[in-house]
C-alpha positions as CSV (number, residue, x, y, z in Angstrom):
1,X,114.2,97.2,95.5
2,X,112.6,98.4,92.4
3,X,113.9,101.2,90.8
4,X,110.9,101.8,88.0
5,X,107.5,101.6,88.6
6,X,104.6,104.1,89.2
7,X,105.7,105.0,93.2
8,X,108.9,105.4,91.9
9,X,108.1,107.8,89.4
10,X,106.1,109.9,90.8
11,X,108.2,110.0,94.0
12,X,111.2,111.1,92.0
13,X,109.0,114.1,90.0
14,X,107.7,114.9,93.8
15,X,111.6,115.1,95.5
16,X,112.6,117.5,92.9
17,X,109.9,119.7,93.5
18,X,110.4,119.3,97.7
19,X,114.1,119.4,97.2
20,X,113.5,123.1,96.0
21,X,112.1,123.7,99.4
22,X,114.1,122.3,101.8
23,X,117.4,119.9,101.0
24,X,117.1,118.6,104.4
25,X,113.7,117.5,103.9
26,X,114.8,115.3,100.6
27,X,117.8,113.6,101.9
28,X,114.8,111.9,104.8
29,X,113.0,110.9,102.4
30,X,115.6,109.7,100.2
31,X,116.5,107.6,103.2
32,X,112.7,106.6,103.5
33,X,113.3,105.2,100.4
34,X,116.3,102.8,101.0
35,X,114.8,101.6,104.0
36,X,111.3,101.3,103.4
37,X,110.4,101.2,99.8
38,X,109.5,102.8,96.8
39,X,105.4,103.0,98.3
40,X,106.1,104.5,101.3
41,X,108.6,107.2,99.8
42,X,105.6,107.8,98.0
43,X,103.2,108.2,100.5
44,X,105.8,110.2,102.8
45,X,106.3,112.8,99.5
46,X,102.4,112.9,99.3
47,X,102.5,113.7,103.2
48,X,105.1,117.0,102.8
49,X,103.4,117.8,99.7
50,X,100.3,118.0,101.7
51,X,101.7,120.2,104.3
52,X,103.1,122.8,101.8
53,X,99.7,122.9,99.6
54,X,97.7,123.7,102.8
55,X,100.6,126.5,104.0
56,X,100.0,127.9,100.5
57,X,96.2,128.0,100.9
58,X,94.1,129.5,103.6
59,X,93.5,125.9,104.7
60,X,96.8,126.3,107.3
61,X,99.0,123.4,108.2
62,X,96.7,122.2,111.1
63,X,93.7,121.4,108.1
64,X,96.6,119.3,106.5
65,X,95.6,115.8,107.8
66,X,99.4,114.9,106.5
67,X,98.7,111.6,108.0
68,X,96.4,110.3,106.4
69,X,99.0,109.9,103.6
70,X,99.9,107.0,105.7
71,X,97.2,104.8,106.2
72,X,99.0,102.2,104.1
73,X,102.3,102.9,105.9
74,X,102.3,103.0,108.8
75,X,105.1,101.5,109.5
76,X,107.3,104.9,107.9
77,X,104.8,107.5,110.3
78,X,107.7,108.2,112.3
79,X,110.3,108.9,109.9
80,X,107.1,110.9,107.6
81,X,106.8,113.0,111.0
82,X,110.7,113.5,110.9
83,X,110.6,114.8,107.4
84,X,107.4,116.7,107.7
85,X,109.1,118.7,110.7
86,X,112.2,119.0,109.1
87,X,110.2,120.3,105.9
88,X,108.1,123.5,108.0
89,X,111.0,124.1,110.0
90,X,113.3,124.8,107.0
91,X,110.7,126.7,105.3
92,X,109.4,128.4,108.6
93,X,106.1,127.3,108.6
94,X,105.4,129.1,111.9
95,X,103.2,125.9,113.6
96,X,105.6,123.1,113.0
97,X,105.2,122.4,116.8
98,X,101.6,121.9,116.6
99,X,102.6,118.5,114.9
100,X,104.3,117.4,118.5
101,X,101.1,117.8,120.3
């Protein structure tokens, strides 16, 4: 696995700034990254850094559309949904359920 590269980069700069929020959250996407590759770590940090730019705004988490984030990888949605819940649930985003329905 590549260890340089533009997905790597910027999902390094984006775990950092998600680690601040929520360890849990991090470690899931760390393990995103051993197991599914540096582009899909990407996309999974572009999904949770979605989520908490929409809590921030008046947009809500619902207006998110986190998963669109994973059009081209599909094949980490499940463990993205893991990690997104984990992320509003340690940083009591109030409609972290809504993501179940």
């Amino acid at each position: 696995m590549s260890t340089s590269g533009f997905h790597t980069f910027v999902f390094k700069k984006d775990l950092a700034t998600i680690r601040r929020y929520s360890e849990d959250t991090a470690k899931l996407l760390e393990e995103i990254y051993y197991t599914h590759g540096s582009h899909a770590a990407y996309c999974s940090a572009q999904a949770v850094k979605k989520v908490l730019q929409s809590a921030q705004t008046s947009t809500g988490v619902a207006g998110s559309n986190w998963q669109a984030e994973m059009r081209e990888c599909s094949y980490a949605l499940a463990d993205t949904r893991r990690a997104v819940e984990t992320f509003m649930y340690d940083t009591g985003i109030a409609d972290y359920r809504a993501l179940r329905d």
